[in-house]
NUPA-322395 format. One line per field, with one value per residue (C-alpha): residue number from 0; residue in three letters; chain; x, y, z. Coordinates in steps of 0.25 Angstrom, whole numbers, plus 5000, padded with zeros to 4 digits. Example, Ala and Ser with C-alpha at 12.3 -4.5 7.8 and 13.67 -1.06 7.14 Angstrom:
% NUPA-322395
num <- c(0 | 1)
residu <- c(ala | ser)
chaine <- c(A | A)
c1 <- c(5049 | 5055)
c2 <- c(4982 | 4996)
c3 <- c(5031 | 5029)
This chain:
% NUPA-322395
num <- c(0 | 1 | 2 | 3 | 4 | 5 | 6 | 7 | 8 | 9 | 10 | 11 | 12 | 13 | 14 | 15 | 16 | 17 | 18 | 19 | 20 | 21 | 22 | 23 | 24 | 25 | 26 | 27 | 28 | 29 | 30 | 31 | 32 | 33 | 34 | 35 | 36 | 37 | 38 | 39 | 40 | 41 | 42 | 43 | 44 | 45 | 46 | 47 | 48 | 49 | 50 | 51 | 52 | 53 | 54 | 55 | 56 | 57 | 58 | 59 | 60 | 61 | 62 | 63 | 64 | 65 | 66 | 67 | 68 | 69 | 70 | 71 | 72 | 73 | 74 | 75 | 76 | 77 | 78 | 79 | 80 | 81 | 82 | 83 | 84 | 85 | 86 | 87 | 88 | 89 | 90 | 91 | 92 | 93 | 94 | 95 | 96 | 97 | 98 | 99 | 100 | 101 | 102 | 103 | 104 | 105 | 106 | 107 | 108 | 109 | 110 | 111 | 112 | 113 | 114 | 115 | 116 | 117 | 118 | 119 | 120 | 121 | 122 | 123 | 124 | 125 | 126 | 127 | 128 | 129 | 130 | 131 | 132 | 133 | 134 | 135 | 136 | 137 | 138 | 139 | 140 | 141 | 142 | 143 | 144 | 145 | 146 | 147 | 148 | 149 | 150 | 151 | 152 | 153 | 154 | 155 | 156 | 157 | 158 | 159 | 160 | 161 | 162 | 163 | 164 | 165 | 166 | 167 | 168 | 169 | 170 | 171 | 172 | 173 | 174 | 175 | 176 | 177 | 178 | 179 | 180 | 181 | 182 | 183 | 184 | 185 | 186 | 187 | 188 | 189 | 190 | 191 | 192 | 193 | 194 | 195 | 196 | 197 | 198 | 199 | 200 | 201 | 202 | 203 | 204 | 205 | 206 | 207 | 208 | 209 | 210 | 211 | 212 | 213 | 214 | 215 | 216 | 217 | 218 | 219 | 220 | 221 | 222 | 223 | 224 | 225 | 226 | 227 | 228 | 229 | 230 | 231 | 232 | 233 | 234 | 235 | 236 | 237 | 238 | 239 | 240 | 241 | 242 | 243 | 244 | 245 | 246 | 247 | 248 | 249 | 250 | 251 | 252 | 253 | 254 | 255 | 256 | 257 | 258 | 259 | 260 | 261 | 262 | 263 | 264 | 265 | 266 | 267 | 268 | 269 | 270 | 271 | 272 | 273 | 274 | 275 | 276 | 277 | 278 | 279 | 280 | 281 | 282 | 283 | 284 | 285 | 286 | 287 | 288 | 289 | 290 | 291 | 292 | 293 | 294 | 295 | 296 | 297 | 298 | 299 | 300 | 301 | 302 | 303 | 304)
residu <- c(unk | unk | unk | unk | unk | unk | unk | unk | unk | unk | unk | unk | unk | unk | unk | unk | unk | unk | unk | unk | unk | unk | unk | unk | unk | unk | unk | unk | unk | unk | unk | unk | unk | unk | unk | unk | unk | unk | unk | unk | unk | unk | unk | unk | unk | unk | unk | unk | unk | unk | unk | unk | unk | unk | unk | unk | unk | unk | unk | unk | unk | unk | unk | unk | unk | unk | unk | unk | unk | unk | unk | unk | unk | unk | unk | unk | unk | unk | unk | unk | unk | unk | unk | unk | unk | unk | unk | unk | unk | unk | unk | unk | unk | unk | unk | unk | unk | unk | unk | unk | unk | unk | unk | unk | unk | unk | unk | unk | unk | unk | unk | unk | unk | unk | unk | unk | unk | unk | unk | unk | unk | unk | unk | unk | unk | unk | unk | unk | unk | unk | unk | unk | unk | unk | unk | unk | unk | unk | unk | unk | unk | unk | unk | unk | unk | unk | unk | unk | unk | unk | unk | unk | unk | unk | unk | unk | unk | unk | unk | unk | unk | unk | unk | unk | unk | unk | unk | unk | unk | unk | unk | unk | unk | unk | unk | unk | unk | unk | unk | unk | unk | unk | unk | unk | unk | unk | unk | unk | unk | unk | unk | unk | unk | unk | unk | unk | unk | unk | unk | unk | unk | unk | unk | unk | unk | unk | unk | unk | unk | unk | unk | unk | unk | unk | unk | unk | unk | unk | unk | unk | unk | unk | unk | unk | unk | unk | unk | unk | unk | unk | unk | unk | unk | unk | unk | unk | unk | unk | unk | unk | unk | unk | unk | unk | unk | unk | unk | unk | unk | unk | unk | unk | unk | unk | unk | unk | unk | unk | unk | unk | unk | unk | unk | unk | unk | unk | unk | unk | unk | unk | unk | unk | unk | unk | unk | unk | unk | unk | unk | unk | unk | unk | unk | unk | unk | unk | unk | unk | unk | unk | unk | unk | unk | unk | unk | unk | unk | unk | unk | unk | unk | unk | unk | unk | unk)
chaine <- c(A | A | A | A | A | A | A | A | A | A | A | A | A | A | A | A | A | A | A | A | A | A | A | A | A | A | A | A | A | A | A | A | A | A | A | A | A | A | A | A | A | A | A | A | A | A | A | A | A | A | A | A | A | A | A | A | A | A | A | A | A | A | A | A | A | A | A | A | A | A | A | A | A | A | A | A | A | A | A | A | A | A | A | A | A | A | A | A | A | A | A | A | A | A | A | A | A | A | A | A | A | A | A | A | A | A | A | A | A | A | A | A | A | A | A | A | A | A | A | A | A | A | A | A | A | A | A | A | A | A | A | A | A | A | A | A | A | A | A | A | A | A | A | A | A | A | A | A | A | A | A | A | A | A | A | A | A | A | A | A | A | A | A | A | A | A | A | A | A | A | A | A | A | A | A | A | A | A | A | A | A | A | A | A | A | A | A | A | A | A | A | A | A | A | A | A | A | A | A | A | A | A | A | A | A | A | A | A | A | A | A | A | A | A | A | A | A | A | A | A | A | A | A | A | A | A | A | A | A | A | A | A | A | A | A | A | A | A | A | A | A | A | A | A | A | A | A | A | A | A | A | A | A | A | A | A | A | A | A | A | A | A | A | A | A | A | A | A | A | A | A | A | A | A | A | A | A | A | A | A | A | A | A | A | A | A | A | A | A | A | A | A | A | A | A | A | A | A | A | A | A | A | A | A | A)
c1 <- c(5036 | 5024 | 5023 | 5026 | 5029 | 5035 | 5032 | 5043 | 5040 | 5048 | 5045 | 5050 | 5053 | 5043 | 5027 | 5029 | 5020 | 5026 | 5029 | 5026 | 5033 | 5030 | 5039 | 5038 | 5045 | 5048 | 5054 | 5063 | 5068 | 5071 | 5077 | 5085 | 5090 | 5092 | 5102 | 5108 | 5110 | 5116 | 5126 | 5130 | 5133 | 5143 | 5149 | 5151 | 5155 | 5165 | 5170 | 5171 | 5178 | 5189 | 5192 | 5192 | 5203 | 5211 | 5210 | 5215 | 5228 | 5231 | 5230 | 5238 | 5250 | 5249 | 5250 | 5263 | 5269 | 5264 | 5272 | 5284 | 5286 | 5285 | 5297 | 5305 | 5302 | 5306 | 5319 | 5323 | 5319 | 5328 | 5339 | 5338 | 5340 | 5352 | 5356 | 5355 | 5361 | 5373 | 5375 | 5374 | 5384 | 5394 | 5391 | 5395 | 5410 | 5411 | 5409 | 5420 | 5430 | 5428 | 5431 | 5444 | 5448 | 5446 | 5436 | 5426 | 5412 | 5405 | 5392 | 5390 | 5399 | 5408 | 5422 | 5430 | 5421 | 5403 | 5398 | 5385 | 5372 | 5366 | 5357 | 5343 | 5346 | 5345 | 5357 | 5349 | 5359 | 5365 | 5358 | 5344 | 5346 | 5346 | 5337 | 5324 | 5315 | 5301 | 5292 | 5282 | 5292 | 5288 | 5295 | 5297 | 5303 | 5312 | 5317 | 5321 | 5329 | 5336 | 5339 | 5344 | 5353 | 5357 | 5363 | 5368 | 5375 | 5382 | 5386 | 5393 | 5400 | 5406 | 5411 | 5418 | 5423 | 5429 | 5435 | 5441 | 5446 | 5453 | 5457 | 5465 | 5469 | 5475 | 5480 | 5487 | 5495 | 5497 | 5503 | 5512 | 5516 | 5530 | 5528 | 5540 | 5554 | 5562 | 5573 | 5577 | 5589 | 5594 | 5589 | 5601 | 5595 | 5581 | 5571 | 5573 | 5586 | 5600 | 5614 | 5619 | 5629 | 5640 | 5638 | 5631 | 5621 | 5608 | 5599 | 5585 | 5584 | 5572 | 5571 | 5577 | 5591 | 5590 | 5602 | 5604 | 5613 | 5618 | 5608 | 5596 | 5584 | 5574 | 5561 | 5549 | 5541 | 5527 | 5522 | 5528 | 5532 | 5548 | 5551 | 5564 | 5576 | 5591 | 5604 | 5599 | 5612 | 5615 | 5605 | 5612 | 5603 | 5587 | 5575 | 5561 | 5548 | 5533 | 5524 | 5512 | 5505 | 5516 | 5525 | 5539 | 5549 | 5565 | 5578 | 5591 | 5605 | 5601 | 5610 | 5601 | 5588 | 5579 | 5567 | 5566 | 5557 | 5544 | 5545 | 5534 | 5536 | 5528 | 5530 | 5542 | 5546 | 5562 | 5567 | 5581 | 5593 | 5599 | 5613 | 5623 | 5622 | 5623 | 5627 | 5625 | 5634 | 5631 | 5620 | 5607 | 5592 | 5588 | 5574 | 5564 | 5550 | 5543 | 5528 | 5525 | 5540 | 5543 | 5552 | 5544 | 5549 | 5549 | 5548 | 5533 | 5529 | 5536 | 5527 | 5535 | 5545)
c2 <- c(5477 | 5474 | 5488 | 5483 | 5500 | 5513 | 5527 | 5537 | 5550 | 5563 | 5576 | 5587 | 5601 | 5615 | 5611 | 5600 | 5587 | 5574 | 5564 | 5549 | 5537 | 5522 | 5514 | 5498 | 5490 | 5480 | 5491 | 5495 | 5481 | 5479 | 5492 | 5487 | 5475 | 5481 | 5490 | 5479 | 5471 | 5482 | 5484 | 5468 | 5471 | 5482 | 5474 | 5463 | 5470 | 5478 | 5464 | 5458 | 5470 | 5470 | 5455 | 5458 | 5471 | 5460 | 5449 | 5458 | 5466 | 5452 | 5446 | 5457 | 5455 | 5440 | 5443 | 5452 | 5442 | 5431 | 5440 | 5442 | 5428 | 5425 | 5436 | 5428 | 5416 | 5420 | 5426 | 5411 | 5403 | 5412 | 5411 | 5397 | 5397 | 5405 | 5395 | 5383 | 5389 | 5393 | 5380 | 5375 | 5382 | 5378 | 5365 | 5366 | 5371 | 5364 | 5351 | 5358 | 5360 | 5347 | 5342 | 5350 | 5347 | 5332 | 5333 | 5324 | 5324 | 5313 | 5318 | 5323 | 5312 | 5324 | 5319 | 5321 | 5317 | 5315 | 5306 | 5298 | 5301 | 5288 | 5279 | 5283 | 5297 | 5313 | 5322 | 5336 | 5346 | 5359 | 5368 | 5364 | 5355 | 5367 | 5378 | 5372 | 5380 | 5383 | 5396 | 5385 | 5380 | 5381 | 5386 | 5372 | 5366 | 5380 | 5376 | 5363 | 5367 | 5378 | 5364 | 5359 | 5371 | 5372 | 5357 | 5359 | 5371 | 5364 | 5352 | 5363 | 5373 | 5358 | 5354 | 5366 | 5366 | 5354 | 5360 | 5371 | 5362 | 5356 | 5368 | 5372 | 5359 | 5361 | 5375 | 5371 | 5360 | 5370 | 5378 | 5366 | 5361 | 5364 | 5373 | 5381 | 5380 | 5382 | 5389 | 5393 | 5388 | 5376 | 5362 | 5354 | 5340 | 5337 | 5327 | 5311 | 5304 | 5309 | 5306 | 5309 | 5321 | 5314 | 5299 | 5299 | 5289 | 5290 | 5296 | 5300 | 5314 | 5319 | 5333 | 5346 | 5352 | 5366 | 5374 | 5389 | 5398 | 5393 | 5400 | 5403 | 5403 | 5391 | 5393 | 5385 | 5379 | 5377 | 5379 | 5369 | 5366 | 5365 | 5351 | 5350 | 5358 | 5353 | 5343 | 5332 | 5324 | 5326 | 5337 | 5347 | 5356 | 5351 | 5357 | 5349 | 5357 | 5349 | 5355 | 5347 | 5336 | 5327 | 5335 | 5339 | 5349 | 5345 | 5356 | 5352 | 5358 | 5370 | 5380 | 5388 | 5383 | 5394 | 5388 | 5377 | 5361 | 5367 | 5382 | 5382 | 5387 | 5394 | 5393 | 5403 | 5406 | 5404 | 5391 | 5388 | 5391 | 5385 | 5377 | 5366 | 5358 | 5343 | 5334 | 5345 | 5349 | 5365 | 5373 | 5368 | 5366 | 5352 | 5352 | 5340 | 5338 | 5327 | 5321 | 5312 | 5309 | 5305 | 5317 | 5321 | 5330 | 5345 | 5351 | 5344 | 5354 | 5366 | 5375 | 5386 | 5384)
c3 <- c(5516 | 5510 | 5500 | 5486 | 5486 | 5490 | 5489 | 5487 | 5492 | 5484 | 5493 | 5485 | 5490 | 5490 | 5488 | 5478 | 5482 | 5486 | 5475 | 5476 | 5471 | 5472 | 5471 | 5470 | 5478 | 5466 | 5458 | 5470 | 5470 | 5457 | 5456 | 5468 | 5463 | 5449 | 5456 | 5464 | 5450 | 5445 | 5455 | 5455 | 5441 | 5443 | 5454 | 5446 | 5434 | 5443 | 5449 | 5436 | 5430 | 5440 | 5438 | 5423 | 5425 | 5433 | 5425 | 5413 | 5420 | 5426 | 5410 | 5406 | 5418 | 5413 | 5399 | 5401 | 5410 | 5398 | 5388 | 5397 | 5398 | 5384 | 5382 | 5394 | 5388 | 5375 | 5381 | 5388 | 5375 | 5368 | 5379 | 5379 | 5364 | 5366 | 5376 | 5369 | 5357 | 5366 | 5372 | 5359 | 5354 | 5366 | 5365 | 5350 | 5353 | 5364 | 5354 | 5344 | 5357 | 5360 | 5347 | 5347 | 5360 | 5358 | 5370 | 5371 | 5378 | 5380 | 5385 | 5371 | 5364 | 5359 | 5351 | 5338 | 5328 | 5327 | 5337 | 5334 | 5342 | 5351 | 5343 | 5344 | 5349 | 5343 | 5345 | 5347 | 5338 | 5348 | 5340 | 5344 | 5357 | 5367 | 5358 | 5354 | 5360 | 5354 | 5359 | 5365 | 5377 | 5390 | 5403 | 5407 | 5392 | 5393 | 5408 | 5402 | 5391 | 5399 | 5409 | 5397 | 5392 | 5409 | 5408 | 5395 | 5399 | 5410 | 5403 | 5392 | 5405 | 5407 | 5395 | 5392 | 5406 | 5400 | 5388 | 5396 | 5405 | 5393 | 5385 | 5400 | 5399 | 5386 | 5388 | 5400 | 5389 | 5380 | 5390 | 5394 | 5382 | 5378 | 5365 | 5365 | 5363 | 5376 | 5370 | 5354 | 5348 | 5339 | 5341 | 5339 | 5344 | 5340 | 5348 | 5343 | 5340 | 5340 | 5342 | 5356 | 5354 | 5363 | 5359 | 5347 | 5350 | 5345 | 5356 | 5360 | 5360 | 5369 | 5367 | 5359 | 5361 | 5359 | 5356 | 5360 | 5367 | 5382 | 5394 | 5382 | 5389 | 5390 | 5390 | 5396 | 5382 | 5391 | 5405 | 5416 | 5430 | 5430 | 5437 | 5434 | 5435 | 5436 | 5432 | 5425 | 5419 | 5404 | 5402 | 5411 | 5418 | 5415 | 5417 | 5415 | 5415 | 5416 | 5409 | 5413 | 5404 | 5404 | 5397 | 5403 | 5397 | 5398 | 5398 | 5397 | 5396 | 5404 | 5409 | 5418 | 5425 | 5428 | 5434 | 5445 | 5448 | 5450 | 5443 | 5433 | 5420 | 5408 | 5395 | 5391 | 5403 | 5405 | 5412 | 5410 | 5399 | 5389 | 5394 | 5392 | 5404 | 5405 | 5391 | 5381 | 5369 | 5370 | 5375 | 5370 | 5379 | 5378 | 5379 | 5380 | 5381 | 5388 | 5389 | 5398 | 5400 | 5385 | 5376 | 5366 | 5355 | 5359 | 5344 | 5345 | 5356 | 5351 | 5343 | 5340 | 5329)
């Protein structure tokens, strides 16, 4: 240990002398530690390489998924624009139907005419209430507008369930209005005031008398349910149809029934003929229309001419 030295002997083949070398110890340790440095490098620059290659495919999967959610976000800004735009646009023509249906709404104070915003308060126009989005909203601030545009979405599926509710409603009047003459011929007796054929005296007259031809068919003006069907004193053979809403038809001076109390009837259909039954003068349809029990005038329900 104590030899600062060492000889390195090189015996070569054939007759060639021996060779020599001293070597000192320092130098072997220097070289040794040189080596050891060297191979700490190379590790270290290994290691540092593979986190670097790491580092960057893992910055590169980032980046892609960065730029793909750019796009998605672009895609749902531009939806949510849509949206809002759509919404905006229903809630528009659900305004005007409103309007013309006399409906109104007063969650939104909605009525004939302009109505005046609370004191103090800003009424944000549809066009920008649902489709202010800037390219700086986050995730959260975008969730929050489509809550918004969810509610809003709702509370319009229910308003125009509303109005279809009311438009049925009014197809089903329309339906059961009596807008069609039973049967063509010649009115002899209009609605109002007349003289009573057989006394002369000045009487209410509280429907049409329709001449035509004994056994012309009578036709039903609307849709109804037939709840009367038989004698009823001066008017001979009578048939009443309720059409629903109050309103009620009336036929008299029938010869022939041709439905019964219950039957239900659609508009045109045939219900009875023409006749002379009861207190008449000559074959004629007596025909009255009732709402809520009081005649009305049946020419204001006829729309054909």
């Amino acid at each position: 240990m104590a030899k600062k030295s060492f000889t390195l002997m090189v015996i070569p083949d054939h007759d060639a002398p021996v060779k020599r070398y001293t070597i000192q110890r320092s130098w072997l340790m220097q070289v040794g530690m040189g080596l050891m440095l060297v191979a700490g490098l190379g590790v270290g620059a290994s290691i540092h390489y593979l986190q670097v290659a790491a580092d960057a495919s893992e910055n590169r999967i980032l980046r892609e998924e960065n730029l793909t959610l750019r796009t998605q976000l672009k895609s749902v800004r531009e939806r949510i624009e849509h949206i809002g735009s759509t919404l905006d646009r229903v809630e528009r023509f659900d305004q005007k139907l409103r309007a013309v249906t006399l409906l109104s709404d007063p969650q939104r104070n909605l009525a004939m005419g302009p109505t005046e915003p609370e004191t103090g308060t800003a009424v944000p126009t549809s066009d920008t209430q649902f489709t202010q989005l800037t390219t700086t909203d986050t995730p959260k601030m975008m969730l929050s507008r489509l809550d918004r545009l969810s509610a809003e979405a709702t509370r319009q599926e229910l308003s125009l369930q509303d109005l279809q509710a009311y438009f049925q409603d009014q197809k089903s009047l329309l339906a059961s209005t009596p807008s069609v003459w039973p049967a063509r011929g010649w009115v002899t007796s209009d609605f109002g005031q007349r003289l009573d054929p057989y006394t002369a005296d000045r009487v209410t007259h509280a429907g049409l008398d329709i001449a035509a031809p004994h056994g012309k068919e009578v036709t039903a003006p609307s849709d109804g349910t037939v709840v009367f069907a038989g004698l009823e004193g001066g008017y001979g053979n009578v048939l009443v149809i309720d059409h629903g809403y109050g309103i009620k038809t009336r036929y008299g001076h029938l010869s022939k029934i041709l439905v019964k109390a219950g039957d239900r009837v659609k508009r045109g259909s045939p219900i009875a003929n023409v006749g002379n039954t009861g207190r008449s003068t000559g074959p004629h349809l007596h025909y009255e229309v009732r709402v809520n029990g009081v005649p009305q005038n049946p020419r204001k329900f006829i729309l054909e001419e």
